[in-house]
VOBATOR-433664 format. One record per residue: residue in one letter; x, y, z of N, C-alpha, C in turn. Coordinates in steps of 0.001 Angstrom, whole numbers, plus 500000, padded with zeros to 6 digits. Example, Ala and Ser with C-alpha at 12.3 -4.5 7.8 and 13.67 -1.06 7.14 Angstrom:
BEGIN
A513190494310507800512300495500507800513200496700507800;S512850497750507080513670498940507140512900500030507870;
***
This chain:
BEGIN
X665527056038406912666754056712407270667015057840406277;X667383058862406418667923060298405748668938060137405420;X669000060098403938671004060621403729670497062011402969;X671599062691402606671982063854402274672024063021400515;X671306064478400086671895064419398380672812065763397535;X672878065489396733673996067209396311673033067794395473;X671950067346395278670989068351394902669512067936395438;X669278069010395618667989069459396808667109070320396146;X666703070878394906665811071882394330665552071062392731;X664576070416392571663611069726392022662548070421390979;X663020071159389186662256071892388648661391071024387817;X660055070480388618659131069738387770658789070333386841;X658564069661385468658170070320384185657815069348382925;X656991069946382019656925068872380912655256069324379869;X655219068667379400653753069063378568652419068613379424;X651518069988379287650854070031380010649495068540380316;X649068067928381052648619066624380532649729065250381020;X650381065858381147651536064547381369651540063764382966;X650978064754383440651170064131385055651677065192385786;X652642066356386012652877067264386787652077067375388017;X650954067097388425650431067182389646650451066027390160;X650024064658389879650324063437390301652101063665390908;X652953063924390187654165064250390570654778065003391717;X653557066392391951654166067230392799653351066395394093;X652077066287393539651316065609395105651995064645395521;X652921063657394640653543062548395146655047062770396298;X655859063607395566656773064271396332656321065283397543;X655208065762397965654842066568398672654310065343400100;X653555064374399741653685063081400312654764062539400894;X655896062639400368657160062367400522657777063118401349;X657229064172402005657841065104402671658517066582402072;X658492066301400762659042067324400288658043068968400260;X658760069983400173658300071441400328658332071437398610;X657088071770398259656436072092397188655632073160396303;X655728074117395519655663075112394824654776074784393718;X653604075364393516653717074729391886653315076776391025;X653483076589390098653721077728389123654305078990389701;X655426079185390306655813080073391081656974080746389731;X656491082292389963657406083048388625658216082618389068;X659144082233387442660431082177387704661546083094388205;X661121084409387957661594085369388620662123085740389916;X660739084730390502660936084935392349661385083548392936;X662500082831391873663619081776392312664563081858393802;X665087082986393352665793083535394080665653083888395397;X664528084494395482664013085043396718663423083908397379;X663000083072396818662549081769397183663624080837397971;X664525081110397390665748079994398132666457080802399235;X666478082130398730667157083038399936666072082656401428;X664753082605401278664055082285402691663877080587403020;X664800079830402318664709078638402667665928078031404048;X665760076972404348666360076715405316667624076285404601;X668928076420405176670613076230404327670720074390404533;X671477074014403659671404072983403106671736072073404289;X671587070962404941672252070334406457671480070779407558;X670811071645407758669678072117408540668981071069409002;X668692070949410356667428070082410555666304070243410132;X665591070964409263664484070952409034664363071396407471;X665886071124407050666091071196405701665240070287404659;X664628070227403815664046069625402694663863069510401746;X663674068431400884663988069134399156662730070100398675;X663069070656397746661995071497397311662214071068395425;X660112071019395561659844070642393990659076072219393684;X659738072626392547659284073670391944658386073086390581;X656747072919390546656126073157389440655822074397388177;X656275074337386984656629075522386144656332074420384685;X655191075227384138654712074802382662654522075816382109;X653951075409380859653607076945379798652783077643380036;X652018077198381839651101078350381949651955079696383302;X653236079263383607653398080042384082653879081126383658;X653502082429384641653970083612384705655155083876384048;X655495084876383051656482084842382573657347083712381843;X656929082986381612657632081450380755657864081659379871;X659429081183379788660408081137378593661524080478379147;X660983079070378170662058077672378151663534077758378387;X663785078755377189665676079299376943666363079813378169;X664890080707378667665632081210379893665564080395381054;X665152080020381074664657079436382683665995078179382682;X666354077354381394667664076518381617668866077322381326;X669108078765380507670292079503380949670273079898382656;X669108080167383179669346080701384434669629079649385249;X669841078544385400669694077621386351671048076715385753;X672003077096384330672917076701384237673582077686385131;X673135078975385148674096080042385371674291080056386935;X673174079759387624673639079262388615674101078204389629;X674837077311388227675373075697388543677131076849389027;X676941077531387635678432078151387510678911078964388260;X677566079502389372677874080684390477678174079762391655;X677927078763392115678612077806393088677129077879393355;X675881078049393431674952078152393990674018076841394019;X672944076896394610672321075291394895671987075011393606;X672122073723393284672363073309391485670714072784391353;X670205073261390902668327072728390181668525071728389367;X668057070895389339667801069253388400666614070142387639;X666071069173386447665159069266385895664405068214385752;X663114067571385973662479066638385721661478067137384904;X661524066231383610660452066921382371659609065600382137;X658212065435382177657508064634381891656919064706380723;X657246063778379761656367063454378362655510063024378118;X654811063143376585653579062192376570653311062745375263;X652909061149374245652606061152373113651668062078372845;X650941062730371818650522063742371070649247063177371562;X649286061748370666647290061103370449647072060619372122;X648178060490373094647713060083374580647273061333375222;X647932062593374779647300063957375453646222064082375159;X646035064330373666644901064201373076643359063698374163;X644055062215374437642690061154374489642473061416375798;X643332061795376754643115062685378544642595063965378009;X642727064402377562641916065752377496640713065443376689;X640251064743376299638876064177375530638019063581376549;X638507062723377342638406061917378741638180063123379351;X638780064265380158638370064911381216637570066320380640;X637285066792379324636610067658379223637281068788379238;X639087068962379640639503070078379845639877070770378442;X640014071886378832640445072346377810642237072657377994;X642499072674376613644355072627376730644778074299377052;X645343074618377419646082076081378577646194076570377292;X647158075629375749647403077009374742646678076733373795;X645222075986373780643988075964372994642714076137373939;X642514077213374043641453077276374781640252077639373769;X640224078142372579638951078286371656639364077496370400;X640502076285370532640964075766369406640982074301369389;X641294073105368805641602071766369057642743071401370196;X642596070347371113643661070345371769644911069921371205;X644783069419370136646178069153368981646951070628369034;X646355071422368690647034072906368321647421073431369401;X646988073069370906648049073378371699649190072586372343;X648752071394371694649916070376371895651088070436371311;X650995070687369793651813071179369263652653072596369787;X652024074170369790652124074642370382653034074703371757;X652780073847372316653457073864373332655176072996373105;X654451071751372724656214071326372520656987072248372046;X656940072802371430657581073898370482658100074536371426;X657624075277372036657618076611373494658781075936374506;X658413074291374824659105074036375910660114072900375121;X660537073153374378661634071625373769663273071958374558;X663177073745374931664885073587375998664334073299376874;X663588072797377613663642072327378967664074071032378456;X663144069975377667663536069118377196664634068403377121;X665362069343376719666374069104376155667802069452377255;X667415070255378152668246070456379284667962069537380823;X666566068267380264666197067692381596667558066571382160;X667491066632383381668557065948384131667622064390384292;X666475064551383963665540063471384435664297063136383412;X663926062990382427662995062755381808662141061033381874;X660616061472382032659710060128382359659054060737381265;X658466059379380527657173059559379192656207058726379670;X655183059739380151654321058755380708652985058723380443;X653104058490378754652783057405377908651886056703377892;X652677055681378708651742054269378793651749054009380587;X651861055140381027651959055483382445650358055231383595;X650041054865384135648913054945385103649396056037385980;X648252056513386742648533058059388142649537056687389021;X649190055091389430649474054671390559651131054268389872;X650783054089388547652676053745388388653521054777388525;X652915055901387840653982056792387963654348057531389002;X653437057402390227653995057726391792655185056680392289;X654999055766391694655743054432392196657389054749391435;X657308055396390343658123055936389652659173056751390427;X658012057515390836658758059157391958659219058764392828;X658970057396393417659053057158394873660536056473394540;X660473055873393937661595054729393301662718056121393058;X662468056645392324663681057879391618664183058857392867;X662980059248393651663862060124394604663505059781395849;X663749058442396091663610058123397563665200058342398241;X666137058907397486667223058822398499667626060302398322;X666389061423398500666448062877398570666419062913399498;X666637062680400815666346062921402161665661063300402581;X663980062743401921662580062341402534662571062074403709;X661141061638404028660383062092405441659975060439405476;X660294059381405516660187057685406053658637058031406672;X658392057022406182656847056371406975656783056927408209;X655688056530408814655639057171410246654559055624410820;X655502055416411821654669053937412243654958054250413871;X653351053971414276652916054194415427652606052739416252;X652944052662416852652540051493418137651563051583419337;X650798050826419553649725051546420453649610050082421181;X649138050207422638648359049162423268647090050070423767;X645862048998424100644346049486424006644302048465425102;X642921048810425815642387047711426291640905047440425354;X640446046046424923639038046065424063638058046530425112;X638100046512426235637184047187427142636082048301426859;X637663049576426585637035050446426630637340051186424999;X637073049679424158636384050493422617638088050071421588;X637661049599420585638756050129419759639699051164419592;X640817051236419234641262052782418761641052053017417224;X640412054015417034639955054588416098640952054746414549;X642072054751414836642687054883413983643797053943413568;X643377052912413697644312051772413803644334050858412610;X645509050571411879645686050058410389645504048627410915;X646613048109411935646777046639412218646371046604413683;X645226045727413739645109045267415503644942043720415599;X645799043841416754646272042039417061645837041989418219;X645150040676418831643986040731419572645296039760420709;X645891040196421619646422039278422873646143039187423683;X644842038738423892643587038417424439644064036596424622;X644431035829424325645033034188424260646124034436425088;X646861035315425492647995034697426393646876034848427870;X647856034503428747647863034412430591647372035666430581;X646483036139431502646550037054432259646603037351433360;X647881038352433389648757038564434828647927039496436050;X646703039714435348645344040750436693644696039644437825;X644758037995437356644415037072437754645892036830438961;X646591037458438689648087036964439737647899038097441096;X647369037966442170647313039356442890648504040240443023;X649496038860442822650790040406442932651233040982441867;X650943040954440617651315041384439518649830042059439129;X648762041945439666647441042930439237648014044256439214;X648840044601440455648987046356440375649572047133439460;X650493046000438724651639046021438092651448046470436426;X651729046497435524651852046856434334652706046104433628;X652199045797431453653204045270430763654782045351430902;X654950046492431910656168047015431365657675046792432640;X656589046054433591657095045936434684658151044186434642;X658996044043434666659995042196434484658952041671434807;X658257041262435843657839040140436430656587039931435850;X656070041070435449654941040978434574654976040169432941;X656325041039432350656709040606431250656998039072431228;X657650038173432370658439037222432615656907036282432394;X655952036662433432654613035763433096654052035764432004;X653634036662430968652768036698429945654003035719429134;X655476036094428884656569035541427946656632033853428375;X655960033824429576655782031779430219654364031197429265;X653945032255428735652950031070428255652807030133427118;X652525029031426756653402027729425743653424029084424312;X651863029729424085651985030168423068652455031359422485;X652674032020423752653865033510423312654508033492422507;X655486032631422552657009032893421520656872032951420597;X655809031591420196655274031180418571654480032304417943;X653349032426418614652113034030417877653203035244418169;X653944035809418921654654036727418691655728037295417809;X656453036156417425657080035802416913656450036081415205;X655904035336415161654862034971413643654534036569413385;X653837037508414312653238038243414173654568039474414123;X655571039787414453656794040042414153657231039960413048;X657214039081412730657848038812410915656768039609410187;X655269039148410326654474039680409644654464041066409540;X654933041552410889654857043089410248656132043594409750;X657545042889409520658227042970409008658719042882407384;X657428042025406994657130042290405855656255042931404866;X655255043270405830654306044189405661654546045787405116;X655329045912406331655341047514406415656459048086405097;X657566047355404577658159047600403696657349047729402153;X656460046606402454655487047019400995654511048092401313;X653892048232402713652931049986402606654017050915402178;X655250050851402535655989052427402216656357052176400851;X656728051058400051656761051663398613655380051517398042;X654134051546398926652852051909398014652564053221398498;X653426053634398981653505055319399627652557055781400801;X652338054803401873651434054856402478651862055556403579;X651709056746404013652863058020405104652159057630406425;X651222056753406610651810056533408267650898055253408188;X651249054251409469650605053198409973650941052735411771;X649498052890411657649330052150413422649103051332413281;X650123050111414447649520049236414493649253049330416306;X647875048062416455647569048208417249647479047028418234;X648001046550419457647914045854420511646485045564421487;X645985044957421379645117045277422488645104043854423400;X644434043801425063643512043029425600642952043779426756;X642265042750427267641037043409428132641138044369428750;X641981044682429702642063046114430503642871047280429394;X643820046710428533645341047517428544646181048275429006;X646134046854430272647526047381431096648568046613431401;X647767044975430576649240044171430941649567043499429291;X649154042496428928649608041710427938649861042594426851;X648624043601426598648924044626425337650464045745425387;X650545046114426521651560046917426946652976046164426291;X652726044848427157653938044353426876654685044251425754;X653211043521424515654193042778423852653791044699422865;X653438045435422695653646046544422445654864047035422489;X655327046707423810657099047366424036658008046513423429;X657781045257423179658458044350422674658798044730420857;X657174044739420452657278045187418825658233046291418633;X657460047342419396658290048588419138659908048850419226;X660699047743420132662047047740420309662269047026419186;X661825045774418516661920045582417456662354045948416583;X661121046679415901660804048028414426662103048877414566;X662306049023416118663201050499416041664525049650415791;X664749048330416018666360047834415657666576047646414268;X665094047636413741665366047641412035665105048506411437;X665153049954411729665127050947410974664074051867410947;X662485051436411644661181052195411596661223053339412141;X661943053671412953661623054451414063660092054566414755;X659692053950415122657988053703415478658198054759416767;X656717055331417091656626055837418116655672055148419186;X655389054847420637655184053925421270654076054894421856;X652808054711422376652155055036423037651149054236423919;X650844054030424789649536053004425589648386053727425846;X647399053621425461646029054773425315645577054239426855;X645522052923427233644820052870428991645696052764429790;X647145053003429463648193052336430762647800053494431851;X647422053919431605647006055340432915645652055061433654;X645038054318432805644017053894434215644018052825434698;X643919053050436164643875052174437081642888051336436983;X643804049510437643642811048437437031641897048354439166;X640506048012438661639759048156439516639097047100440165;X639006045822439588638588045029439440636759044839438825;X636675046076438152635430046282437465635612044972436061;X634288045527435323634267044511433890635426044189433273;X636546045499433413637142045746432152638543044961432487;X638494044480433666639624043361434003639171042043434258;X637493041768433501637275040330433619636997039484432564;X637047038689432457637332037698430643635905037823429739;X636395038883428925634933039462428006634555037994427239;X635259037244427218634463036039426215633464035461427079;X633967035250428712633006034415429460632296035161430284;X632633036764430734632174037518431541632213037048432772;X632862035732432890633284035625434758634475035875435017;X635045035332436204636734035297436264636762033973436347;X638233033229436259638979031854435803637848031301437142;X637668030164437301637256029080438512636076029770438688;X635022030741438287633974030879438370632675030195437915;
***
C-alpha cells in the first residue's frame, strides 16, 4: 500500500567505499527514480522536470553525490538544500553512509580499486582526505548508517526497513493457471500441482464450462480434499510472500496448474487471487490456457494413467 511522505528527494552520500551503490541499486529496486553523481548545480532543473508531489506517477527520488562529483563542495551543497527548506521548496533529507578507516582500507585491498582521492597514493591518504572534504554533509545528515560491520545483504535490509514508508512500488505478485499439458510456465516462483481434486471435463455438462463458471466451482469445492489442501496452501502463501518482500524480492508468480487449464487450475486461481487482493497484494490474475478449447484430445485425459476414469 502507498502512503505519502513530506519528504520525497533522498541526497545519498558518505565516504567513498561505504556502500553508496548497494544503496542506490537498493532504492531503485524499490521503485524509486534514481540519479547517481548528478552536478549539484543541475538540482534544480532536475526537480523543475519532475512530476509535482501527489501525482500518480510521482516517486521518490535518490540523488547519489560523493567527492567524485562534479563540482563538490560539502558547505555548499548543505547551505543550498537548507536554503531551500527556507524557500518553502521540496525539503532534501540527507543519508550519509560511514565506515571505519581500517574497514575502507581492507575493501579496497579486497577489490583492487583504487581510492577516487588516492589514485597514485595509499588508500589511507584518500581516506583521510576525504573525511575532511565531506565532514558538513556529515554533520548536516538527517540519516546516518556506519556500515562498518555491515554486509551488501544487511544493509539493503537496512534501506528497505528505513524507507519502506516513502511511497514505494510493493511487490508485484502474479497469479497464473496452466494446464501441465501443454508445458510449464516458464516463469513461475510457486507451482501447486491441482491435479488431486475431481475433474469436472469427466462431467459432460460442465466439460464446456470453465474454473470460473458456479457449477464448475461448486464441483471441484465438493471434493473431501479441497478445503483442507487449499486452505493449507493459502496460509502458506500468506506467509511466504511477506518474507520475499522484506528480502526485496520485486515480483513473484505463483502458479496453478492441472491437466487441460481450464477447470480446477482456473478455479482455485480465482479463489487465491481474491484472497491476496483482501489482504493487501494486489496480485494480478491471468489463465495462460483458459482460451483454448477443451477437445477431448490428450490434454483433457489423466496424464498419470493416460486413460480416462473406468477405462
Amino acid at each position: 500500500m502507498t502512503q505519502s511522505a513530506p519528504d520525497r528527494v533522498l541526497l545519498v552520500t558518505g565516504m567513498s567505499g561505504a556502500g553508496k551503490s548497494t544503496v542506490l541499486n537498493t532504492l531503485e529496486d524499490m521503485g524509486w527514480e534514481v540519479v547517481d553523481n548528478l552536478p549539484f548545480q543541475l538540482l534544480d532543473r532536475l526537480l523543475a522536470t519532475r512530476a509535482p508531489e501527489g501525482a500518480s506517477d510521482a516517486r521518490p527520488l535518490a540523488l547519489g553525490i560523493d567527492s567524485r562529483t562534479r563540482g563538490f563542495d560539502a558547505a555548499q551543497i548543505v547551505s543550498r538544500i537548507q536554503s531551500r527548506s527556507k524557500e518553502g521548496a521540496s525539503r532534501i533529507s540527507i543519508l550519509f553512509l560511514d565506515c571505519s578507516g581500517a574497514e575502507l582500507e581492507r575493501r579496497y585491498s579486497e577489490t583492487r580499486r583504487r581510492h577516487p582521492l588516492a589514485v597514485d597514493r595509499p588508500a589511507v591518504d584518500g581516506i583521510a582526505r576525504e573525511r575532511e572534504l565531506i565532514a558538513p554533509l556529515r554533520l548536516g545528515a538527517d540519516y546516518l548508517i556506519d556500515t562498518t560491520a555491515n554486509s551488501s545483504h544487511s544493509l539493503k535490509q537496512d534501506i528497505r526497513t528505513r524507507f519502506n514508508d516513502w511511497g514505494t512500488a510493493a511487490m508485484n505478485v502474479a497469479v497464473m493457471s496452466f494446464g501441465f499439458a501443454r508445458g510449464l510456465p516458464r516463469n513461475a516462483d510457486l507451482v501447486f500441482d491441482m491435479r488431486f481434486l475431481h475433474n469436472p471435463y469427466w462431467v459432460a455438462d460442465l466439460r464446456p464450462m470453465t474454473g470460473q463458471d458456479a457449477a464448475v466451482a461448486d464441483y471441484i469445492s465438493s471434493d473431501t480434499a479441497y478445503a483442507d489442501a487449499v486452505s493449507q496452501i493459502e496460509n502458506l502463501l500468506l506467509t511466504l510472500l511477506p518474507r520475499y518482500g522484506a528480502e526485496g524480492k520485486a515480483y513473484v508468480t505463483i502458479a496453478f496448474g492441472c491437466t487441460g487449464g481450464r477447470h480446477r487450475s482456473v478455479h482455485v486461481a480465482e479463489r487465491v487471487s481474491h484472497l491476496l487482493a483482501e489482504r493487501g497484494f494486489a496480485p494480478t490474475l491471468s489463465h495462460r490456457d483458459l482460451g483454448l478449447s477443451g477437445n477431448g484430445s490428450v490434454d483433457e485425459e489423466d496424464t498419470e494413467t493416460g486413460k480416462r476414469p473406468g477405462k
